[in-house]
C-alpha positions in Angstrom: 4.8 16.4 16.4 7.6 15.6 19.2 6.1 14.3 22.5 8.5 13.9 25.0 8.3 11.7 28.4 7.0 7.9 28.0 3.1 8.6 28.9 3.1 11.7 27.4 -0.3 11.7 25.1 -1.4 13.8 22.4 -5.2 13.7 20.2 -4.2 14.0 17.0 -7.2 15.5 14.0 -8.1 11.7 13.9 -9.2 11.6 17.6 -6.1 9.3 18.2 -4.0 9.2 21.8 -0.2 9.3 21.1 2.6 7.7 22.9 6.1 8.6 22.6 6.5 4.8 21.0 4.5 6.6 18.2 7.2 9.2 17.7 10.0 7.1 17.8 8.6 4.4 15.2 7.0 7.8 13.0 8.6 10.9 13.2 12.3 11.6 11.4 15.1 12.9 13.6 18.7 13.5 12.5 19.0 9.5 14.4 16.9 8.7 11.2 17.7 11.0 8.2 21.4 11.7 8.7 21.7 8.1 6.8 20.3 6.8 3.8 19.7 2.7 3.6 21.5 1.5 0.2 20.9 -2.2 1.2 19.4 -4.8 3.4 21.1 -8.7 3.3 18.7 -11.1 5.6 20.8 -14.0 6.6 18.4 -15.4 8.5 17.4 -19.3 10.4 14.0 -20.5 10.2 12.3 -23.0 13.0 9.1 -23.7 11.9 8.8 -26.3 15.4 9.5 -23.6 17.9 8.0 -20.5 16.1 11.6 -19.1 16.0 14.1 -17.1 14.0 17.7 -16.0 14.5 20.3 -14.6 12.2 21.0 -11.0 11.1 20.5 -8.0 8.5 23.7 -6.7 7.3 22.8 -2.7 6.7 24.8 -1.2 4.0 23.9 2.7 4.2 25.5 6.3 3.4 26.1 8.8 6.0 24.0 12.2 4.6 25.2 14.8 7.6 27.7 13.7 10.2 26.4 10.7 12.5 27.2 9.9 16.2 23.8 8.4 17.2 21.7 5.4 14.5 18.3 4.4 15.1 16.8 0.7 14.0 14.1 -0.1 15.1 13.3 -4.2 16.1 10.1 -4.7 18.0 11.8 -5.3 21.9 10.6 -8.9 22.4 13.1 -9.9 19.9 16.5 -10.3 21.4 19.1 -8.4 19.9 22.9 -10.7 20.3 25.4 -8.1 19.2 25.5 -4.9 16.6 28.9 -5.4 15.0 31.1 -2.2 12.9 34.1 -3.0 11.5 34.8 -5.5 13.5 34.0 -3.9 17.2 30.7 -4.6 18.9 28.6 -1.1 19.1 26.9 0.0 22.4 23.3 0.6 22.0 20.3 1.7 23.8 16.7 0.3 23.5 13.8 2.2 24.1 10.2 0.7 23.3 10.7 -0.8 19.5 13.0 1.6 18.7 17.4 0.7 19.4 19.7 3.8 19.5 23.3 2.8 18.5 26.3 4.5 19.4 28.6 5.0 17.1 32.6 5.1 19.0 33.7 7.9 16.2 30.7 9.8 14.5 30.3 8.8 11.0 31.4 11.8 8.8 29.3 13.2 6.0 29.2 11.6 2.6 30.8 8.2 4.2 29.2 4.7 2.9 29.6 2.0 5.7 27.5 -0.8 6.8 26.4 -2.6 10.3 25.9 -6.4 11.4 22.6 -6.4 13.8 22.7 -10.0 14.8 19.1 -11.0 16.8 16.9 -13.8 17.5 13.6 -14.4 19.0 9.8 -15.8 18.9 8.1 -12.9 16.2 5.0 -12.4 16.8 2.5 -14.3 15.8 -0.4 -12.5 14.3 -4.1 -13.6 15.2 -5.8 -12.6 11.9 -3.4 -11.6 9.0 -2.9 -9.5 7.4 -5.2 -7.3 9.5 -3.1 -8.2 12.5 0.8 -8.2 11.6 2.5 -10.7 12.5 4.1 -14.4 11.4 1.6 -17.1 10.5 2.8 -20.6 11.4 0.4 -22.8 9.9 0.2 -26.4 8.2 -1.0 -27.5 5.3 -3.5 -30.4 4.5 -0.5 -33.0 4.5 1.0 -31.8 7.8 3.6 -29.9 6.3 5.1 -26.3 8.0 3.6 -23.4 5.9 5.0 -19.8 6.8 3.8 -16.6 6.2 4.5 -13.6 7.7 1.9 -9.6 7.2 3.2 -6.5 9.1 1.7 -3.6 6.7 1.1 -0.7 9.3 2.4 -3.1 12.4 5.9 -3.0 11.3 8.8 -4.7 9.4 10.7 -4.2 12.8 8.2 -6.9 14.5 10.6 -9.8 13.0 13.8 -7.7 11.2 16.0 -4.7 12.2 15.6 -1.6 9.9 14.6 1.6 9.5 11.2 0.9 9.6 9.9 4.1 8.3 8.6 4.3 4.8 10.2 7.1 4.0 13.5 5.2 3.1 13.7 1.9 0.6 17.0 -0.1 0.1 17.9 0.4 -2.9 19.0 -3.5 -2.8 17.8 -6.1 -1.0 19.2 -9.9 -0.5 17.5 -12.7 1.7 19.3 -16.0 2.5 16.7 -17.9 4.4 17.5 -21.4 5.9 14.6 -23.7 6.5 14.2 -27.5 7.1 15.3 -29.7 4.5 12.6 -30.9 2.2 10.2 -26.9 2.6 11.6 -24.6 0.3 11.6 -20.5 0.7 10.0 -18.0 -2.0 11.1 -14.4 -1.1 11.4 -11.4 -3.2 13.1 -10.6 -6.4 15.0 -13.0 -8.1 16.3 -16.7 -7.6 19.9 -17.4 -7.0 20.1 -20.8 -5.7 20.3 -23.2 -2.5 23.2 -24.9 -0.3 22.2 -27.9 1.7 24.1 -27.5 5.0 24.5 -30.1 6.5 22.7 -29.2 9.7 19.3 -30.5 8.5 18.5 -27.0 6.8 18.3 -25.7 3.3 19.5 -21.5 2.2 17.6 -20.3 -0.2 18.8 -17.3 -1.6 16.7 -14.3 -3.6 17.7 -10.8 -4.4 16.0 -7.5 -5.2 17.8 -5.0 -7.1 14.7 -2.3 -7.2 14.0 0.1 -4.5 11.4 -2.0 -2.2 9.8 -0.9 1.1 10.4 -2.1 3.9 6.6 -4.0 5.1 7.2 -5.9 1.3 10.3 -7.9 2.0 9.5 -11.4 2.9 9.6 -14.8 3.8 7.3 -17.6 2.5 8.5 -21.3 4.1 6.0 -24.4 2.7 6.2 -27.6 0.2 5.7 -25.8 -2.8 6.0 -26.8 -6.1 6.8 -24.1 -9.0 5.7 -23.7 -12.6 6.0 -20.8 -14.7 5.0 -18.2 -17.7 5.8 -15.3 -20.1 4.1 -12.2 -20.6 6.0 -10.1 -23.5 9.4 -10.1 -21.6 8.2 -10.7 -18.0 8.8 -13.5 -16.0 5.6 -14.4 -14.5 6.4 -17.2 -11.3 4.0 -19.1 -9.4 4.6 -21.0 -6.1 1.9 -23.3 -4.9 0.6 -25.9 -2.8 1.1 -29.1 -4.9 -2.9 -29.9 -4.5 -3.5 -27.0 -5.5 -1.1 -26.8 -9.1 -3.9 -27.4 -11.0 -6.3 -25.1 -9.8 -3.8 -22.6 -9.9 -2.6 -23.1 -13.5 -6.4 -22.4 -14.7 -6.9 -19.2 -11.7 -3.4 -17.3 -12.8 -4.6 -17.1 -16.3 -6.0 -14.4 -15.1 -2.5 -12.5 -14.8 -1.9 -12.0 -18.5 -5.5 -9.9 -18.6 -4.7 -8.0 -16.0 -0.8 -7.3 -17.4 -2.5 -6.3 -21.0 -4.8 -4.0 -18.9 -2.5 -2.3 -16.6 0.8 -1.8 -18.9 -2.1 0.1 -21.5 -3.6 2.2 -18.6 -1.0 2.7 -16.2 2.7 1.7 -17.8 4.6 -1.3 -18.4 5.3 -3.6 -14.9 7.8 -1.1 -12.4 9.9 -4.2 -11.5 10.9 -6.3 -14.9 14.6 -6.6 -13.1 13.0 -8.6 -10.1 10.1 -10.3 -12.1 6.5 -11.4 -11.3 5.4 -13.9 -9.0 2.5 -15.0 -7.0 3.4 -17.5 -3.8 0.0 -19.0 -1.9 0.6 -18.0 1.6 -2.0 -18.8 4.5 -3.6 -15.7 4.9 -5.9 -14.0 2.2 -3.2 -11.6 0.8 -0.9 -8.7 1.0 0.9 -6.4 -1.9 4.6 -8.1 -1.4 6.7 -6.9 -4.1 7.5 -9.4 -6.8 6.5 -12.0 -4.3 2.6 -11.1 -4.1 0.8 -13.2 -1.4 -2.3 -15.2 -2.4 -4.8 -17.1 -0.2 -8.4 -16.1 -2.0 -8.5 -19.8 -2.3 -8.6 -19.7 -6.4 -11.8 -18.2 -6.8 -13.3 -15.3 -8.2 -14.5 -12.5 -6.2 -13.1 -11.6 -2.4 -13.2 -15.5 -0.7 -15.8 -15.6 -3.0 -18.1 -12.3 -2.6 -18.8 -9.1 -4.2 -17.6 -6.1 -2.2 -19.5 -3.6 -4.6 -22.8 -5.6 -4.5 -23.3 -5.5 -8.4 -22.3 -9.0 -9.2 -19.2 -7.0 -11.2 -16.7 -7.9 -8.6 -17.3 -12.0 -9.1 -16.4 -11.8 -12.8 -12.1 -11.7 -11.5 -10.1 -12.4 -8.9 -10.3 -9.8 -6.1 -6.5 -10.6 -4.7 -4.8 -11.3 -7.7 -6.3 -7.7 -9.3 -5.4 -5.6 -6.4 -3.0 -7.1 -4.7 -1.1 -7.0 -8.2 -2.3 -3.2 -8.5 -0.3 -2.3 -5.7 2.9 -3.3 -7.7 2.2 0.0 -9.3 0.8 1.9 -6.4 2.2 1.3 -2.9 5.4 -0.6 -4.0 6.7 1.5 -7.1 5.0 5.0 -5.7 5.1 4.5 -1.9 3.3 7.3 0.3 6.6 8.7 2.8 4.4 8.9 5.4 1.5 6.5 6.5 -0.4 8.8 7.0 -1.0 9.3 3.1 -1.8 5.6 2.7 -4.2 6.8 0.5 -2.1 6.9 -2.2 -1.4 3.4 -2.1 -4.6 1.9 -1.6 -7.0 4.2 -3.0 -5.1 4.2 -6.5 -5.0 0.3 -5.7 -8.9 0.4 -5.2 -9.0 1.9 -8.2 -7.3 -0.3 -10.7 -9.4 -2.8 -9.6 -11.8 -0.6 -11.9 -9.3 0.2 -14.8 -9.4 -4.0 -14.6 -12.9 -3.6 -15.3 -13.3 -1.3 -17.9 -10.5 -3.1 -19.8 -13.0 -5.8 -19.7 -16.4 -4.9 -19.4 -16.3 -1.0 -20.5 -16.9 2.0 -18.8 -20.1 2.0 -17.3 -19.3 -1.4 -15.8 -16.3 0.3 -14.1 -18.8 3.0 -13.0 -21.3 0.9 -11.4 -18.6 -0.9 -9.6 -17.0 1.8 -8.3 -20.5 3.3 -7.1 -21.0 -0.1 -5.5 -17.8 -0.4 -3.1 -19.5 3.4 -1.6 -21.9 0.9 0.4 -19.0 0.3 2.7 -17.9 3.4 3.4 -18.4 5.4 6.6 -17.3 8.9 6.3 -16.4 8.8 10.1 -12.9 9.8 10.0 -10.4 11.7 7.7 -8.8 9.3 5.1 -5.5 11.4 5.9 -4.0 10.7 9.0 -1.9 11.9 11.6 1.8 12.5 10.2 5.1 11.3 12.6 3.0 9.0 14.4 3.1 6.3 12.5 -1.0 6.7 12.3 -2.9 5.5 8.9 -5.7 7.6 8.5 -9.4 5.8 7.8 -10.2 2.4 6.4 -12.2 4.3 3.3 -8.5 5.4 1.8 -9.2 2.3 0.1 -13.0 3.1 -1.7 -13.6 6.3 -1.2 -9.8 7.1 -2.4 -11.1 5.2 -5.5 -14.3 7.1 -5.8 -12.3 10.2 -5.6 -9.9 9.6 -8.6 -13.1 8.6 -10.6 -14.6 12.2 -9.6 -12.0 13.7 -10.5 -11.4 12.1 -14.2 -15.1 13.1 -14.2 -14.0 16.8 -13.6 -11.6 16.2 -16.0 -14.1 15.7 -18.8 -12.0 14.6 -21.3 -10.9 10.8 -21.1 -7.8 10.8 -23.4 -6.5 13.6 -21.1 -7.0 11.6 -17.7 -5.4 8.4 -19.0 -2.5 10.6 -20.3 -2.6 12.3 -17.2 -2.6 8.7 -14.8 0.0 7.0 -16.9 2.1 10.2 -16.4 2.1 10.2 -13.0 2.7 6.7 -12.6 5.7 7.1 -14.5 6.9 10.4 -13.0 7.0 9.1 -9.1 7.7 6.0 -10.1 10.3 3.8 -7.8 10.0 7.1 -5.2 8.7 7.7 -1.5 5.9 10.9 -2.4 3.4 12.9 -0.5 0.0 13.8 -0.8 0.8 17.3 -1.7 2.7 15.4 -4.8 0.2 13.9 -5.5 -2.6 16.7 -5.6 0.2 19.1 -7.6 0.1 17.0 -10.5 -3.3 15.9 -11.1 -4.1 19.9 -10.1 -1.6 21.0 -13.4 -2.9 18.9 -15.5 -6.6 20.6 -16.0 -7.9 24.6 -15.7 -10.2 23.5 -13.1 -8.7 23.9 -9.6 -8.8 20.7 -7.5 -7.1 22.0 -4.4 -10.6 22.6 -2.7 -11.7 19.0 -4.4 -8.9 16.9 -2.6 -8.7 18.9 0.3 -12.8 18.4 0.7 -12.5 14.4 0.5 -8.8 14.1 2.0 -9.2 15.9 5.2 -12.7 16.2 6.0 -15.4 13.4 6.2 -18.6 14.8 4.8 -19.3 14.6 1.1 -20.0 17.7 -1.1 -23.4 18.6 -0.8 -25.2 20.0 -4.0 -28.3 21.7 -2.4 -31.3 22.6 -4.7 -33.7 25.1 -3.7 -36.7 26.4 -5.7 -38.4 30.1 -5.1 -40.6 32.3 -7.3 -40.6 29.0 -10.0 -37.0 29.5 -9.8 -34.3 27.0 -9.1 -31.2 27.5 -7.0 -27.9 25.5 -6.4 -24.8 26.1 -4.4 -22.1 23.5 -2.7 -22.5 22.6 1.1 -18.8 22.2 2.7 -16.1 22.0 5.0 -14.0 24.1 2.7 -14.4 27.5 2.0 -15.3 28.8 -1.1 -15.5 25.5 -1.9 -15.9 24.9 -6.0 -16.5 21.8 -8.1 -18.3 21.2 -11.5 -20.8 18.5 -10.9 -23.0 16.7 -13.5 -26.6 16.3 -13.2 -29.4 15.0 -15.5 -32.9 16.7 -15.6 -35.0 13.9 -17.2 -32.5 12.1 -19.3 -31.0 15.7 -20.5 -27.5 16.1 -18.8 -26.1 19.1 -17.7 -22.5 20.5 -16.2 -23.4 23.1 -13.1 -19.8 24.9 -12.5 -21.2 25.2 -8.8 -20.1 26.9 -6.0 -20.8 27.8 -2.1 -22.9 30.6 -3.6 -26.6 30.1 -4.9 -26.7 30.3 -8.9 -29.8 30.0 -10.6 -30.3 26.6 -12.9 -31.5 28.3 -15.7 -34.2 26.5 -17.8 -35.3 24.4 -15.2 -38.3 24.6 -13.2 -39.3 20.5 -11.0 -36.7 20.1 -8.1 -38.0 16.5 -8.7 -37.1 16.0 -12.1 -33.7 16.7 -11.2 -31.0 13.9 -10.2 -27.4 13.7 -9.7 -24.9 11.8 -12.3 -24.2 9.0 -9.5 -22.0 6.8 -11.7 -19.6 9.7 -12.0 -19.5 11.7 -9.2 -19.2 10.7 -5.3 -21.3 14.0 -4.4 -24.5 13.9 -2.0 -28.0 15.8 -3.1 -30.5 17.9 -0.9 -33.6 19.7 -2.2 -34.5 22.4 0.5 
């Protein structure tokens, strides 16, 4: 929604206050969709010494309907220098993170044209990435500079002018980074080489030629050293500490596994063009496309515990698996709107599972999966606001997970929900989507209507409740929740015999049956809760 006046406020379903800083960073006005970004090219200085950063992004984009007026957005503690046009400096306005440029002539309709936003500034510096966005200027154990930078949900716009909405990838993206001679700079994409200049700085230059969004393009500044591998045609790249080459060589073994795992279930890597790397950065992680960040200190687990509690989770690398999962979801298939963040992580969250059945089997998966619901809290909506730049609740990420395993539960027949996943990993694949996309295609696949299912765990935070009830030696069942008329088959065993009750919100006898206590829920398969009255 569109709140107008600086301290005008809002509650959003989420329980959320709004500021008009919201709007402008996450709604879309014709300042935002009358152009379409084709490329970004980050020419950019790097001062490890003074926390600092200077240079500009060179916007290549294509006028869609006639434009006088451009938003960027660049976080307003960075200073902007001049926004260039053809040769003529542009007027602009600022207004909280958000910079409205004037252009002399509108832009006609159909036009491709380009701007030079030249800037510099101190970023911020984030206090605990990648919770926190922000740059992360750390050293190493020899005293060396090592860089990071995590702005998922903060903002690309915190240390680069774009677009900073998710809704619109570059379709290209190039990054010349200059950083003191003797560090070297991993970003995104592909290698293309490095010119001393002179000044007592080293470009390093990398290029993207796959849609990428805009929280993923990066910078990674420390001594590393380099080695590489193969899997089938991919270019797998590592960058690493040089104390740490070793460990590294025997952890990222771990990558080939997970490729055989994930090409099978979900389709082959989205970004062969741009390659495979992993860069040790020093935070824990984040999903950076083709340049995935990893700090989980080479050991197994998440810094070295089990988030599902089973002992499952310390048999693999928690960062490498999911962080690497997002390659498919959250940087190939990219929700438009935060606000359906669940696609990314919860279909992250759960290839940590396909990673474990590929390894361990099915049940193993299943116990896992019913593991990670310890964390969960149920107290918001995993669907958040939409054009306010508002992420809905932290259990997008397991209860997202739980949800797709319900649902291939609902599905009933395996070889029809792999067929099903791999297809619409393939269909949406290098595209900005919704959650509505998302629920139309796993909803066409089967007979059984899901729209009350997703709608139930999306947008509501009670669980399903499958209440029993026995009168006159007779047992009822019927669905407790938020939805009406909600319906949902559901599995239960009675001893160790297991039955499929097509339940709904009205009471249906369980035929047959005649002990409430005998009576138990299929746990491993659906996320569901259980009453007896």
């Amino acid at each position: 929604m569109l709140i107008t006046g600086a301290n005008a406020q809002v509650v959003g379903s989420n329980h959320i206050q709004y500021t008009e800083a919201d709007t402008l960073r996450g709604s879309l006005r014709p300042e935002r969709t009358n152009f379409d970004v084709r490329k970004y090219h980050l020419k950019l200085k790097i001062e490890p010494d003074k926390k600092f950063i200077s240079g500009s992004n060179m916007i290549t984009f294509r006028v869609k309907e006639k434009l006088p007026v451009m938003q960027l957005d660049l976080f307003e503690n960075m200073q902007i220098d001049s926004i260039v046009h053809q040769g003529e400096k542009l007027n602009y306005k600022r207004k909280f993170n958000a910079v409205f440029i004037d252009f002399k002539d509108a832009l006609e309709k159909g036009s491709k044209d380009s701007i030079q936003f030249f800037y510099h500034g101190n970023p911020i510096v984030a206090s605990n990435a990648p919770w926190d966005g922000g740059f992360v200027w750390e050293k190493d154990r020899e005293g060396n500079p090592w860089v990071g930078v995590a702005v998922q949900g903060t903002g690309a716009s915190l240390w680069y002018p774009n677009k900073d909405h998710q809704s619109d990838e570059p379709e290209e993206a190039r990054m010349d980074i200059a950083v003191p001679n003797g560090l070297m700079n991993v970003s995104n994409g592909r290698f293309l080489g490095k010119t001393d200049l002179g000044n007592g700085f080293t470009e390093w230059c990398w290029k993207v030629v796959n849609p990428i969004n805009n929280y993923n393009i990066m910078i990674n500044v420390a001594n590393y050293v380099h080695f590489s591998d193969k899997y089938k045609d991919l270019d797998l790249d590592y960058y690493v500490l040089p104390y740490n080459l070793d460990k590294a060589k025997k952890q990222f073994e771990q990558v080939k596994g997970m490729m055989d795992c994930f090409y099978n279930k979900m389709g082959p890597y989205p970004f062969p063009e741009d390659g495979f790397k992993l860069v040790e950065t020093p935070y824990l992680g984040m999903e950076h496309q083709s340049a995935v960040a990893y700090g989980n200190k080479y050991g197994n687990g998440y810094l070295g515990n089990d988030l599902s509690g089973t002992g499952i989770g310390l048999k693999w690398d928690y960062i490498i698996i999911h962080e690497s999962g997002h390659e498919w979801y959250g940087n190939s298939i990219t929700a438009a709107d935060i606000a359906d963040m669940w696609i990314q992580e919860g279909f992250t969250s759960y290839t940590e599972a396909i990673y474990v059945e590929c390894h361990w089997g099915k049940k193993a998966a299943q116990e896992y999966l019913k593991g990670t619901r310890r964390g969960l809290g149920n107290h918001r909506p995993i669907i958040g606001d939409y054009g306010v730049n508002a992420e809905g609740s932290g259990d997008m990420y397991f209860k997202g997970a739980n949800l797709l395993n319900t649902i291939r539960s609902i599905y009933n027949d395996d070889e029809l929900w792999w067929r099903t996943f791999k297809d619409y990993t393939e269909k949406f694949k290098h595209k900005t989507i919704s959650t509505k996309d998302t629920e139309a295609f796993f909803n066409a696949a089967t007979e059984i209507d899901l729209k009350p299912v997703f709608d139930q765990y999306l947008r509501h935070t009670s669980l399903p409740e499958l209440q029993l009830k026995e009168e006159n030696d007779t047992i009822y069942y019927r669905w407790k929740a938020d939805v009406e008329n909600f319906r949902m088959p559901v599995d239960i065993f009675v001893d160790e015999d297991e039955k499929r009750l097509n339940a709904t919100t009205e009471w249906q006898i369980l035929k047959g049956e005649d002990d409430l206590e005998e009576i138990r829920l299929n746990e491993l398969e659906f996320y569901v809760e259980i009453s007896r009255l």
